[in-house]
N, C-alpha and C positions, 0 to 999 in steps of 0.2 A: 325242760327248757321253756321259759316264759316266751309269749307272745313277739316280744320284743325281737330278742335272741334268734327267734325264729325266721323271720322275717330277713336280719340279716347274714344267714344262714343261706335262706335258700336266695339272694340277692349274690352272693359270692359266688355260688353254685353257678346261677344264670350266667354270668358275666363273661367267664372264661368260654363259655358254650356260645355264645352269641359273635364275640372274638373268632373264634374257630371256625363259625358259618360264614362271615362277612371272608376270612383268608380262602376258603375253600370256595366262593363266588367267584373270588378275585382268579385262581388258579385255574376255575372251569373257563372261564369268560378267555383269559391268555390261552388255555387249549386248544377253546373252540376260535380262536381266531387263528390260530396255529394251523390248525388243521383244515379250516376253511381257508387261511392263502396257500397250503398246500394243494389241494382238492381243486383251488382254481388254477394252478400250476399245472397241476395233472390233467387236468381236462383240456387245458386250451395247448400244451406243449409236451411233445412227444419226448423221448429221451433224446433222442437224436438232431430234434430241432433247438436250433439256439434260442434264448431269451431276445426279442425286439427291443431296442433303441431307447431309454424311458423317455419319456412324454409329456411335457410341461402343458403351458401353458396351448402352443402349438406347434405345429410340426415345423414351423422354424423359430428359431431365437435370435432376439432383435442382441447388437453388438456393437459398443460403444465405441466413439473413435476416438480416438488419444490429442489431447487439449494440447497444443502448442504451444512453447518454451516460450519468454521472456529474457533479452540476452540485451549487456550493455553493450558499447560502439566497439568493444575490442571483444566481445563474443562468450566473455564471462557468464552462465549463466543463472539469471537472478530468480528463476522461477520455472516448474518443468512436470509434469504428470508422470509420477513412477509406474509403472505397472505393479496391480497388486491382483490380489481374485476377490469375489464376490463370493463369499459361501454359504450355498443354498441347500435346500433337503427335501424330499419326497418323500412325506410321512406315510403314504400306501405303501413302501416296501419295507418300514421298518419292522410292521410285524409286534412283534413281543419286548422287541429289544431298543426301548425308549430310555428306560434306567440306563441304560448298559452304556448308552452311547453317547447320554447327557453326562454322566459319571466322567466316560474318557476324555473328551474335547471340550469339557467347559475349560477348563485349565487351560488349555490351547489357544481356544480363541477368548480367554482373560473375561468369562460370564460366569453369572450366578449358574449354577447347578438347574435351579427352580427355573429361572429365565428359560434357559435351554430346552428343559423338559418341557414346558408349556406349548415353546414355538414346534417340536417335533412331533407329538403329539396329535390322530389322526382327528379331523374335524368334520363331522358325519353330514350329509347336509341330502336333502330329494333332488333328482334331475326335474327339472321343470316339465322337458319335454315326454319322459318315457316314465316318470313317478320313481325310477331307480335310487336306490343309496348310493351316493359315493362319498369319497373322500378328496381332501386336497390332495396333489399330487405338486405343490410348489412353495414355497417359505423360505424367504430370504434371512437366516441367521445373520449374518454379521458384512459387513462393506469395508473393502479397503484394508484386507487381509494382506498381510506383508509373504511374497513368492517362499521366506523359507519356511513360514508358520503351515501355509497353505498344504506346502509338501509333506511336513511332522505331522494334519489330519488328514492324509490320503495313508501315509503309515500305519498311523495308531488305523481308523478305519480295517485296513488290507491283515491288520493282526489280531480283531475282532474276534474272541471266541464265540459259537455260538454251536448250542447243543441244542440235538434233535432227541426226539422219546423212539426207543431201539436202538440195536447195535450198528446197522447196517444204513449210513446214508444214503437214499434213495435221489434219483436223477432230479427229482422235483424237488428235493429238500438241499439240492448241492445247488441247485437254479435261485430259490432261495435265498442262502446265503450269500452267491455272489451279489445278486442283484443289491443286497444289503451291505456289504462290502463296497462295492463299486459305485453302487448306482445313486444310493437312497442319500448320499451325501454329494453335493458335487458343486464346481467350481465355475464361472465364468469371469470374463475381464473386468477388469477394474482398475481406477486408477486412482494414486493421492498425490493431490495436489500440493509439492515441496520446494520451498523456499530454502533453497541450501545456506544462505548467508540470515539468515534470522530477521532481523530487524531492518537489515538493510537495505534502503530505500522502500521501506513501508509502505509511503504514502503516494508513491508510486504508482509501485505495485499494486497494493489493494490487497483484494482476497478473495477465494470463493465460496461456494455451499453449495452443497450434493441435491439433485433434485428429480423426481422422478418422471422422466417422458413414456407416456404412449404414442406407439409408433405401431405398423400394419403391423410389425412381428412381434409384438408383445412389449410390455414395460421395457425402458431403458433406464440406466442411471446416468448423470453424467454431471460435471460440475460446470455452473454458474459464475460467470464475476458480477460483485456486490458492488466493487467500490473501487478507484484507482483505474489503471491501465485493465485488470481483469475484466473491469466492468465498460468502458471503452470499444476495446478493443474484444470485445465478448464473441459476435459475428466473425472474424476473423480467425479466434484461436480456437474456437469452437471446430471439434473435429466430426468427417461426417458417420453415420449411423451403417454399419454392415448386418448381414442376417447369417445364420447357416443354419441347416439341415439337411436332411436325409437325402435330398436330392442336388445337393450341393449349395451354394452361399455366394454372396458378396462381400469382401473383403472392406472393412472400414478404413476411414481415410483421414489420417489425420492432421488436424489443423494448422492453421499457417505462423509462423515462428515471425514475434514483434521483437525488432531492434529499434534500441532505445537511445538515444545521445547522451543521455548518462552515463561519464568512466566510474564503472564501481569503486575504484582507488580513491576518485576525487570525492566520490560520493561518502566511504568511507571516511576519509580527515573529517570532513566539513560534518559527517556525523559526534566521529571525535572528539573533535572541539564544541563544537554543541554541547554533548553532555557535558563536558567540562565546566564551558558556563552555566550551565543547569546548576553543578555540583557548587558551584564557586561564589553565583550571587541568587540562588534559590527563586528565581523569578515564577510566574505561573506557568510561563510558557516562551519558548524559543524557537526561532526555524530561522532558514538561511538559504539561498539558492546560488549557483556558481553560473553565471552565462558566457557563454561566445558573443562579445558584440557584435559582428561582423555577420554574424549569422543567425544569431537568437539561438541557437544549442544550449540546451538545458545541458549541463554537467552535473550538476548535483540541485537536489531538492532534498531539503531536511527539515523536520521539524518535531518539539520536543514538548511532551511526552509523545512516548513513540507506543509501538508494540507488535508481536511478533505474528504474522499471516500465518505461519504457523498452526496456531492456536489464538485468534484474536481477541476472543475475551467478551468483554461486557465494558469495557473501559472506553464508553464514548469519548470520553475527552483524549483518550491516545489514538483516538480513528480520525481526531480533524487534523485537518490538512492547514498548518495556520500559514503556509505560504500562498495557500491562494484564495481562502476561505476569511481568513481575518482581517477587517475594515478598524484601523485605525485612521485617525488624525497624523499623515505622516509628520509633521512640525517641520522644521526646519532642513529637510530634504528636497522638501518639495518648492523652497526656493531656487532651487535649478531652472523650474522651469520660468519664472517670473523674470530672471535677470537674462535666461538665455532671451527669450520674447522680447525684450529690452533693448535688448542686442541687435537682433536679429530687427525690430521695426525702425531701429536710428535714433531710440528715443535716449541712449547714453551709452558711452564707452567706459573700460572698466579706468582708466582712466579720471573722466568726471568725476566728484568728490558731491556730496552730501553732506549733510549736517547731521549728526545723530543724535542731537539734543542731549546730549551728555548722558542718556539712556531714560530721558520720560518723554512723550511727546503727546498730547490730547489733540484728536482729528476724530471727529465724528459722534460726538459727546462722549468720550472713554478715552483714558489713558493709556498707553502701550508702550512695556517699558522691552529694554535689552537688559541681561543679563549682567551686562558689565555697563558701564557708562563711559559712552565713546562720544568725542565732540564731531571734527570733519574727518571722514572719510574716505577715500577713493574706492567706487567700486567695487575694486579686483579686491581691498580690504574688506568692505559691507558682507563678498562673499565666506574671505578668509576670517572674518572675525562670528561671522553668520550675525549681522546685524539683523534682527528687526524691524526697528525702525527705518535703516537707510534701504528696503526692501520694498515695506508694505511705501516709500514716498516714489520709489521707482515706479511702482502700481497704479497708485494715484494719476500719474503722468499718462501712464501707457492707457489705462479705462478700462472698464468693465466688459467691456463687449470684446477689448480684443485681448485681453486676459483671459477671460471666459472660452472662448476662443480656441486659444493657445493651450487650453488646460484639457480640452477634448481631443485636439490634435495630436496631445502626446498621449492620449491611449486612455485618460480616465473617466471616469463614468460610462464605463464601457468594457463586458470581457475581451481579453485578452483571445480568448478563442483554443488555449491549450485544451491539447484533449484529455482534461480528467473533472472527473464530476463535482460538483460543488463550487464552482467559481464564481465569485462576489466579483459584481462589477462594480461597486464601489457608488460615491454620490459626488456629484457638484450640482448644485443647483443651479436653475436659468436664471441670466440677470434679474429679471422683472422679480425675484424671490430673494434677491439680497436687501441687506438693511445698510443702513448709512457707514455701519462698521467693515461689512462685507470685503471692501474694496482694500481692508489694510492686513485683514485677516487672512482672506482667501491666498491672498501672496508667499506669505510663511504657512501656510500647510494647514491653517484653523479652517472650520467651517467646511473641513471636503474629509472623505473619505476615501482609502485605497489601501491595495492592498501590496505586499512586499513586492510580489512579482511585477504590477503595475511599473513600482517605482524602479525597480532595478532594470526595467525597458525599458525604461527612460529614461535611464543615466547611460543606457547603452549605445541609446541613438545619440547621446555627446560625443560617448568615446569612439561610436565608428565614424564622426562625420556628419551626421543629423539625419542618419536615415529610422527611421522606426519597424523595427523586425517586428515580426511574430513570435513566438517562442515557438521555437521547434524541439517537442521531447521524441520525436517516433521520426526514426531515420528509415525504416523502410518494413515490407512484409517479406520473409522468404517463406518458401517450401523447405519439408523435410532436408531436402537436396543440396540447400542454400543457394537454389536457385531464384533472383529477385523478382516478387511477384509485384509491387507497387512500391515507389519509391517517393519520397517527399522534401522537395527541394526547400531552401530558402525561400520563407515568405518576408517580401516588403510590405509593410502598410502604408508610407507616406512618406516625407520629406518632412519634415517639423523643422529644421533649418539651417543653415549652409555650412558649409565645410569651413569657411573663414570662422564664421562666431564660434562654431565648435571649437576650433584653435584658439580662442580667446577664453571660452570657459573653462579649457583642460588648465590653460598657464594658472587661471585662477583658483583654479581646483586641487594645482598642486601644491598653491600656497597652504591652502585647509588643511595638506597633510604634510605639516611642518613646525616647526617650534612655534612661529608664531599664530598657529592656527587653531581650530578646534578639534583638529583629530591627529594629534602628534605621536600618540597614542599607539595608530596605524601605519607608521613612517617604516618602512622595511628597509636593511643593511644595503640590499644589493638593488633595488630596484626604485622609480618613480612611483609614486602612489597618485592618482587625482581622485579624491573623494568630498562625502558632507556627511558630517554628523545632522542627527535629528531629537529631538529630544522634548515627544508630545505630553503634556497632561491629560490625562485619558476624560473623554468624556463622557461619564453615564447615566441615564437618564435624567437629559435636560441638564445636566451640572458637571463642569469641570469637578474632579474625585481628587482631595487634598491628598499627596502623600502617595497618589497612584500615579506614573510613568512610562511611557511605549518609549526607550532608548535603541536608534537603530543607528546606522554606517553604510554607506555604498560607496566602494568605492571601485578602481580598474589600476590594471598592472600589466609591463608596463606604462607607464602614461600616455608616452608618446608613438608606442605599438600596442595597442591595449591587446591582449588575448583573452584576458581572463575580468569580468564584474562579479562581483559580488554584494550582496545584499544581508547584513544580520540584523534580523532582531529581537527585541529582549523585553518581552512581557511582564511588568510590574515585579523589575527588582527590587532587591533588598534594599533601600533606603542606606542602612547602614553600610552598607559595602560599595554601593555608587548610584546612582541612578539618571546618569546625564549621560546620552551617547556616545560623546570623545570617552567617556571615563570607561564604562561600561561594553558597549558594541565595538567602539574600535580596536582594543585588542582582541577579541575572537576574530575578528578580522584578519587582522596580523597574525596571527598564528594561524589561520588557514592557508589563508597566499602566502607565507613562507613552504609551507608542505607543498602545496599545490605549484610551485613556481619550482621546487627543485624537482617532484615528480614529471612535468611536462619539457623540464631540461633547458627552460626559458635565458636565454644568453643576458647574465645582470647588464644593467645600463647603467648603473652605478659601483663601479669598481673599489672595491675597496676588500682588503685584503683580513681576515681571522687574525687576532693577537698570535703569532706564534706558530703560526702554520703555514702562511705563505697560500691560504685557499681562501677561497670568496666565500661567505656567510652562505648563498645560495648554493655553491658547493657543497659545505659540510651539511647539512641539510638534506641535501640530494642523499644520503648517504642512511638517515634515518626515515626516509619512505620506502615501504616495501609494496609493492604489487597487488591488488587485489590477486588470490589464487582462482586459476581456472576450476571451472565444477563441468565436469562432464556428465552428459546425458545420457540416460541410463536406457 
């Protein structure tokens, strides 16, 4: 055998030999750990005496309290803390048997094999104070383990094989396995945070994230609201912290149950129909709010791209809230408030007539046309036809100071005060900051900013009469018990203008939702409509954007008992499929207040009878709305 040959000869030889030494380390090293927590067993516990209690972090364990449900006005519930466990491990009683137990329950609790084995696995470290070796004795595996998973690893666990060296298992080696059975694996409370209806009312709700408190009894886990009502109302739902141990415990308490004025049924259509316009004119984005004039009760808030709290994702854009969050240019909505103001200071009746220059008129070096080319006018027409021009000349008359005025009185440049986070208060600017244009502009909805809900308060202080609510989304706090712990009435902000001009805007209002109006669109079988299309050019940096359009609709039903306003609107539709408000927002309109009017069983004011049926349109209707289903708390 040459050199060569030789060499790898005795290289083959080595190999298997060097193999055999590192298995036979491996094997002494597991012995002597064997036999070492035995020998500790034997020494500190007699056969007779039981094994003590294992021992975490210390002799009590801090214990989460259970987050408080979210429930709409009829008790639905939209959001609620299941009970799950927390499962932990105490790698000092595993001993030998780390393969054996990562093998079993990675599957179980859906980990990598390797994961498992790393987290069980003992971690050697010096006592500061006595120079001792110890080991952890605490590792949280996995959070938010579902009660039947939890019970399938206390199973597998309890059916652990585990072989001793000898025939005859010894008291210290039977102490052993229990503790490794029982002990070295184990569970505490925990809860996931579940959204039983998915998506709905998202923006709402909000969401939370799991986050680690120290407290006197050691780490806590407990979840957080990030955003919405979770995030709000966080102090409230937030449940309190209990302990227990060896010498007994405190029982945790948990958090206080938020009712919401949102009916999930309403909230459901008005989600419905959303996607639908989503699906139908491909806009960027849509949302829509349903109110109680009378009281400012939010019934529904929707808004599109949505996404599910559930699992929320990474999808910024389906976490905004563009009902209270999004500052458009309302357009032609926000002449509500110019011609109410008008009204309301004596400066014309709807009545008086204007001139609408056949649709061009130049005031203030610029040109400002209407849509259509109208000559004279009445008024109660300027509003039904949504003139421009005969608008921004009302304005002219009224002035800048008490326009200006009038525009703050109804709620803008200024939050609204709902309690969820991110709310845009929108812009008007101080007189002394307007240009010569200002005065023609401001009137029709240019030149200011606001936002859905803004305006939908303020079509609602028309319909109730001129008073200006607050929105109220949180009707109260209970206990567990549903017993009331804080309750929150109707809030008034102001008087913006009398009950007569009200009655003179609604008759004109209800022209706009008719043949000859701009929202005919929105005209329902069985009921009055009083509403106003809006239909802005969006303005983005510094420049009206050719071919981009904010198309919205408010209107109330019905007119002359309103119960229900609503607000839609339609972020940079499809051009080709419509993009002017009557065209576009007024029918999701109308297809929401038809749902919404047979679900609430609203007596029509407009009789009139189905081809062929002998039943009122709000009738058959009534007929295809179903119930949001109850979800009980688990």
């Amino acid at each position: 055998m040459d050199g060569g040959n030789l060499g790898k000869g005795l290289m083959l030889s080595v190999v298997p030999y060097r193999r055999m030494a590192v298995l036979a380390s491996a094997v002494t090293l597991a012995f002597v750990g064997l036999v070492g927590w035995l020998a500790h067993l034997q020494l500190h516990f007699s056969d007779d005496e039981p094994m003590p209690e294992r021992s975490t972090v210390s002799s009590r364990t801090a214990r989460p309290g259970r987050r408080g449900a979210i429930l709409d006005c009829r008790g639905t519930v939209l959001a609620m803390s299941v009970p799950t466990r927390m499962v932990c491990a105490d790698p000092s009683l595993i001993f030998t048997q780390h393969v054996t137990i990562a093998k079993s329950l990675a599957p179980l609790l859906q980990m990598k094999e390797s994961e498992l084995l790393s987290l069980i696995s003992p971690r050697v470290r010096t006592n500061a104070a006595d120079g001792r070796l110890i080991t952890n004795s605490y590792v949280v595996l996995k959070r938010k383990v579902p009660i039947d998973t939890w019970q399938q690893v206390t199973q597998a666990m309890a059916r652990l094989e585990v072989k001793f060296p000898g025939r005859r298992i010894r008291s210290s080696e039977k102490l052993a396995r229990d503790a490794l059975r029982y002990r070295s694996i184990f569970g505490s409370d925990d809860y996931l945070r579940h959204y039983p209806s998915g998506t709905l009312a998202a923006h709402v709700l909000g969401y939370v994230a799991s986050a680690e408190t120290n407290t006197d009894y050691g780490p806590v886990f407990e979840d957080r609201g990030l955003t919405g009502i979770e995030l709000t109302c966080d102090r409230a739902l937030a449940g309190v912290h209990g302990w227990a141990g060896a010498g007994g415990g405190v029982e945790p308490k948990e958090g206080l149950n938020v009712v919401l004025t949102v009916d999930a049924t309403i909230q459901a259509i008005v989600e419905d129909e959303l996607a639908a316009a989503m699906k139908k004119y491909s806009p960027a984005g849509a949302c829509a709010i349903a109110v109680r004039p009378f009281t400012g009760d939010i019934l529904a808030m929707a808004s599109a791209p949505t996404f599910d709290p559930n699992s929320p994702g990474s999808g910024v854009d389906g976490w905004r809230n563009r009902a209270i969050s999004d500052l458009t240019e309302p357009g032609s909505t926000f002449k509500i408030v110019t011609i109410t103001t008008c009204l309301e200071e004596g400066i014309l009746t709807l009545e008086d007539t204007v001139d609408c220059e056949h649709g061009r008129w130049w005031h203030g070096g610029a040109w400002l046309h209407d849509v259509h080319p109208y000559g004279v006018l009445p008024y109660e027409k300027v509003i039904c036809k949504s003139s421009n021009i005969g608008t921004a000349k009302a304005a002219v008359r009224l002035g800048p100071g008490r326009l200006y005025q009038a525009v703050r009185n109804f709620g803008f440049g200024q939050r609204t005060g709902i309690p969820l986070p991110s709310e845009a208060a929108g812009v008007i600017r101080p007189t002394n900051q307007w240009s010569k244009l200002s005065i023609t502009r401001v009137p029709i909805g240019q030149e200011v900013s606001a936002t859905p809900l803004q305006m939908v308060m303020a079509m609602s202080a028309i319909a109730n009469g001129g008073t200006l609510m607050s929105p109220r989304l949180i009707d109260r706090l209970e206990d567990s018990e549903g017993r009331v712990i804080v309750q929150y009435p109707a809030s008034t902000v102001r008087r913006v203008a009398s009950e007569r001009v009200c009655r003179e805007m609604v008759r004109a209002l209800k022209k706009a939702v008719s043949r000859e109006g701009t929202a005919s669109a929105a005209e329902l079988e069985s009921y009055t409509v009083a509403g106003k299309t809006g239909t802005a050019q969006k303005f983005v940096d510094g420049t009206y954007k050719s071919g981009k359009y904010y198309a919205s609709f408010i209107g109330f039903f019905p007119a002359d008992r309103p119960a229900v306003c609503i607000v839609v609107g339609i972020d940079e539709p499809d051009r080709r499929v419509g993009y002017m408000g009557g065209t576009v927002a007024a029918p999701v309109f109308k297809a929401m207040a038809e749902r919404i009017a047979a679900y609430l069983h609203l007596p029509p004011d407009k009789p009139s009878d189905v081809p062929g049926t002998g039943q009122s349109p709000a009738l058959a209707a009534r007929e295809r709305v179903e119930p949001a289903p109850k979800v009980a708390r688990q």
